[in-house]
ChimeraX commands (.cxc) that place a marker at each C-alpha (Angstrom):
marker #1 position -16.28,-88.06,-70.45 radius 0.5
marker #1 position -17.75,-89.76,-66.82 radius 0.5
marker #1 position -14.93,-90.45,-66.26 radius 0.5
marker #1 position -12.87,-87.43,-67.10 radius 0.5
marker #1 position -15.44,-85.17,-64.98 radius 0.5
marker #1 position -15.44,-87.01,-62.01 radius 0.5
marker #1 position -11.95,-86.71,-61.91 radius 0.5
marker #1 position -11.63,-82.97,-62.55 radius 0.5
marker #1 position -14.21,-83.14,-59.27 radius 0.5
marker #1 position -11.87,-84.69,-57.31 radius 0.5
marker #1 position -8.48,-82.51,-58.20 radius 0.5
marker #1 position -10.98,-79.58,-57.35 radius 0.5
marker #1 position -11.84,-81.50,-54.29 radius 0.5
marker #1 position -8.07,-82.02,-53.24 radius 0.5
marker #1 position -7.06,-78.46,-54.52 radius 0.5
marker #1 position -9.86,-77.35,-51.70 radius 0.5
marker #1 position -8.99,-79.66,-48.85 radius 0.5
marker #1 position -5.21,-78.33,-49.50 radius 0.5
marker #1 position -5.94,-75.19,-49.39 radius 0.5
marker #1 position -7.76,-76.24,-45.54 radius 0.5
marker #1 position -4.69,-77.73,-45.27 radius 0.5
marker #1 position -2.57,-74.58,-45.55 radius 0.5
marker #1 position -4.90,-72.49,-43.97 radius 0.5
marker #1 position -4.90,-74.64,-41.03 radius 0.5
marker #1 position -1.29,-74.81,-41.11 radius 0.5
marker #1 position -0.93,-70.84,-40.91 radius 0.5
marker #1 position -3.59,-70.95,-37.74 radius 0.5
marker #1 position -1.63,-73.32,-35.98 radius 0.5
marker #1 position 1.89,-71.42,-36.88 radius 0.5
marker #1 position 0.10,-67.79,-35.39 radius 0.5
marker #1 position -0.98,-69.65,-32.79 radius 0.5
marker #1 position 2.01,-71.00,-31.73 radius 0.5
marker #1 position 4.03,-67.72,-32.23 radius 0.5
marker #1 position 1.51,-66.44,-30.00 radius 0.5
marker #1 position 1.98,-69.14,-27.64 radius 0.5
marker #1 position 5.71,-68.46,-27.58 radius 0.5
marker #1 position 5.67,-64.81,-26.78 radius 0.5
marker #1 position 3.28,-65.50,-24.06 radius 0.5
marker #1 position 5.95,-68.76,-22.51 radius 0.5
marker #1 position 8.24,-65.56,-23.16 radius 0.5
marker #1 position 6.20,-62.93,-20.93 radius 0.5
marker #1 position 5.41,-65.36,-18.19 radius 0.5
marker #1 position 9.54,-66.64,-18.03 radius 0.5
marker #1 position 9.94,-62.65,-17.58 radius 0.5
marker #1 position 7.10,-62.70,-14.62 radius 0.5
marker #1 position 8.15,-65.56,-12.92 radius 0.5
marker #1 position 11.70,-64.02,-12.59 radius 0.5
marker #1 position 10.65,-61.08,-11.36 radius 0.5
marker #1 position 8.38,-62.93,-8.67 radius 0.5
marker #1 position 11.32,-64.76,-7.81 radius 0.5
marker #1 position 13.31,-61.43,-7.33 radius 0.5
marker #1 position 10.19,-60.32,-5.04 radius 0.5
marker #1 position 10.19,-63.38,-2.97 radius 0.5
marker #1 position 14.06,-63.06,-2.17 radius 0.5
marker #1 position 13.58,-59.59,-1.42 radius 0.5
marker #1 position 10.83,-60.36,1.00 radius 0.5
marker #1 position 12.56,-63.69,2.41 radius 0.5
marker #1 position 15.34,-61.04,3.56 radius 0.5
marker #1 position 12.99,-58.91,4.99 radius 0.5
marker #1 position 11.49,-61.74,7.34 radius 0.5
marker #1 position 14.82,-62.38,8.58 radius 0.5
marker #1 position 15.46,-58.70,9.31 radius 0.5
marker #1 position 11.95,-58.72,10.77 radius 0.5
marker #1 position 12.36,-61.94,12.69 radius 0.5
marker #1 position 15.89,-60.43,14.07 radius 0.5
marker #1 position 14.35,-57.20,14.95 radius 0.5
marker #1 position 11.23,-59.03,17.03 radius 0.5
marker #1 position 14.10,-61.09,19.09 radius 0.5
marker #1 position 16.17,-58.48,19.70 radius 0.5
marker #1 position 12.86,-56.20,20.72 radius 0.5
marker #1 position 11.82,-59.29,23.12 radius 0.5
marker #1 position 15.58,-59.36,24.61 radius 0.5
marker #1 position 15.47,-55.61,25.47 radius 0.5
marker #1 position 11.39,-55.87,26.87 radius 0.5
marker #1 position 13.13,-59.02,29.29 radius 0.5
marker #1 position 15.91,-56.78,30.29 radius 0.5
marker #1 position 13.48,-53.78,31.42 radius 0.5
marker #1 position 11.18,-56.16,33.51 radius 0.5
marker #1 position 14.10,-57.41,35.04 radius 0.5
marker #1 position 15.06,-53.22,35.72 radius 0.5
marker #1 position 11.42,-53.22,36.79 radius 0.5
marker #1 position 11.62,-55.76,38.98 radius 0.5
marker #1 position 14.69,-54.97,40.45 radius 0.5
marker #1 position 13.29,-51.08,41.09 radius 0.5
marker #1 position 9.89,-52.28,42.19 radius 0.5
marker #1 position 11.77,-54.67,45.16 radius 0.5
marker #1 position 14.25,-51.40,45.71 radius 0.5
marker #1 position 11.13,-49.36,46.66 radius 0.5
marker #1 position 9.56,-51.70,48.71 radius 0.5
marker #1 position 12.39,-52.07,51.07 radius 0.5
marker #1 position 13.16,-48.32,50.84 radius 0.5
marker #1 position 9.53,-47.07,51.27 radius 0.5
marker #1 position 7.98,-50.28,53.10 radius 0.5
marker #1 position 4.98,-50.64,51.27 radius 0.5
marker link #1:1,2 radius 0.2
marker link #1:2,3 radius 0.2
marker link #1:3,4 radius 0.2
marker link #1:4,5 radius 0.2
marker link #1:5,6 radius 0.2
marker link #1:6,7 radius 0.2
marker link #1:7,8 radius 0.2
marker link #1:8,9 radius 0.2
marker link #1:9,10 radius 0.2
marker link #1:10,11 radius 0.2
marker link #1:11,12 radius 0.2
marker link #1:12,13 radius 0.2
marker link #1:13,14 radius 0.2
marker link #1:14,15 radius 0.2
marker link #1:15,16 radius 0.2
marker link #1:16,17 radius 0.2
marker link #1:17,18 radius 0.2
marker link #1:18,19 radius 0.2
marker link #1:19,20 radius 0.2
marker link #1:20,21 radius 0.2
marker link #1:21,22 radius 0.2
marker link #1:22,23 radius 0.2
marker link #1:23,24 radius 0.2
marker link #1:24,25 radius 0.2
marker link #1:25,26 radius 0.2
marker link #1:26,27 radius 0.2
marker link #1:27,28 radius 0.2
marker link #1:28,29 radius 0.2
marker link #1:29,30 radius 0.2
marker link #1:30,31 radius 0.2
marker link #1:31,32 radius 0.2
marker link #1:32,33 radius 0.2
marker link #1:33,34 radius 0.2
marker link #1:34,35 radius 0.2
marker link #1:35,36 radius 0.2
marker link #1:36,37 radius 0.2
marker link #1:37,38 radius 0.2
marker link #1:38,39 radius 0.2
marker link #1:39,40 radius 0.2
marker link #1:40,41 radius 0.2
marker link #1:41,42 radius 0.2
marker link #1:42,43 radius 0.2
marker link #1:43,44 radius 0.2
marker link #1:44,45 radius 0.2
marker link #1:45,46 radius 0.2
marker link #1:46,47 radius 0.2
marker link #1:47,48 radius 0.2
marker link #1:48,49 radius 0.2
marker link #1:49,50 radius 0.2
marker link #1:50,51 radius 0.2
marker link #1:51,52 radius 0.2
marker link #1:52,53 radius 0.2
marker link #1:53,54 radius 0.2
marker link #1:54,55 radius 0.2
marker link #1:55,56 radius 0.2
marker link #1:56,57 radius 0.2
marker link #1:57,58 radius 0.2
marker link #1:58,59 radius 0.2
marker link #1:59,60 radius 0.2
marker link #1:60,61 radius 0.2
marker link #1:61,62 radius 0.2
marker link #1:62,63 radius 0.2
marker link #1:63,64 radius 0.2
marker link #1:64,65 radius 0.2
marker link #1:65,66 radius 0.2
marker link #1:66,67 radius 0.2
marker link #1:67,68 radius 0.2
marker link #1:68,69 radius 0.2
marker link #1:69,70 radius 0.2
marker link #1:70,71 radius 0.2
marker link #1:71,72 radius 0.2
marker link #1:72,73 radius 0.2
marker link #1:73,74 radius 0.2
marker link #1:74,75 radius 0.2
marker link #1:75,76 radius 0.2
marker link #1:76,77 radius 0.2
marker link #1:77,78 radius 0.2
marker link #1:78,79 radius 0.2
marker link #1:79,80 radius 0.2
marker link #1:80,81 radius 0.2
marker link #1:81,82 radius 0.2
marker link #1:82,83 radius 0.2
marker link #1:83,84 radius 0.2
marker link #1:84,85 radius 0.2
marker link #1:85,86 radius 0.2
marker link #1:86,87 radius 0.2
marker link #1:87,88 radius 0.2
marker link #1:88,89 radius 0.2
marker link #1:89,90 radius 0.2
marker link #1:90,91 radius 0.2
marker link #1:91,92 radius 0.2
marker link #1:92,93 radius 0.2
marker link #1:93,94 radius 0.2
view
């Protein structure tokens, strides 16, 4: 009978750890499910920054064309300056 109760103890014992087992093995499935709608959500964000940072890439090289162009025209009136400021000294002598 020592025998046969010890060994009902440990079925019950294995029927319990398997049951850890399972339980264990359900946690880690959720948690992985979880884990793959989140790689899912941040693949979605990271295209979207990617979208952003073309969009504003373009609009530094619309910016940077519009500053040259602006310093192009602000050298062509100091030259107009120039050229009026050396017109009126000759014509008015100052």
């Amino acid at each position: 009978m020592k025998n046969e109760d010890r060994m009902v103890e440990l079925l019950a014992e294995m029927v319990k750890n398997s049951d850890r087992s399972v339980a264990q093995q359900k946690e880690m499935v959720s948690e992985m499910k979880l884990m793959r709608s989140d790689i899912h959500e941040m693949r979605g964000d990271i295209s979207d920054m990617k979208k952003d940072i073309r969009k504003h890439n373009v609009m530094l090289a619309e910016h940077s064309r519009a500053i040259i162009t602006l310093a192009e025209n602000v050298d062509s009136f100091s030259a107009y300056d120039q050229r009026i400021s050396e017109l009126e000294k000759k014509v008015f002598k100052k």
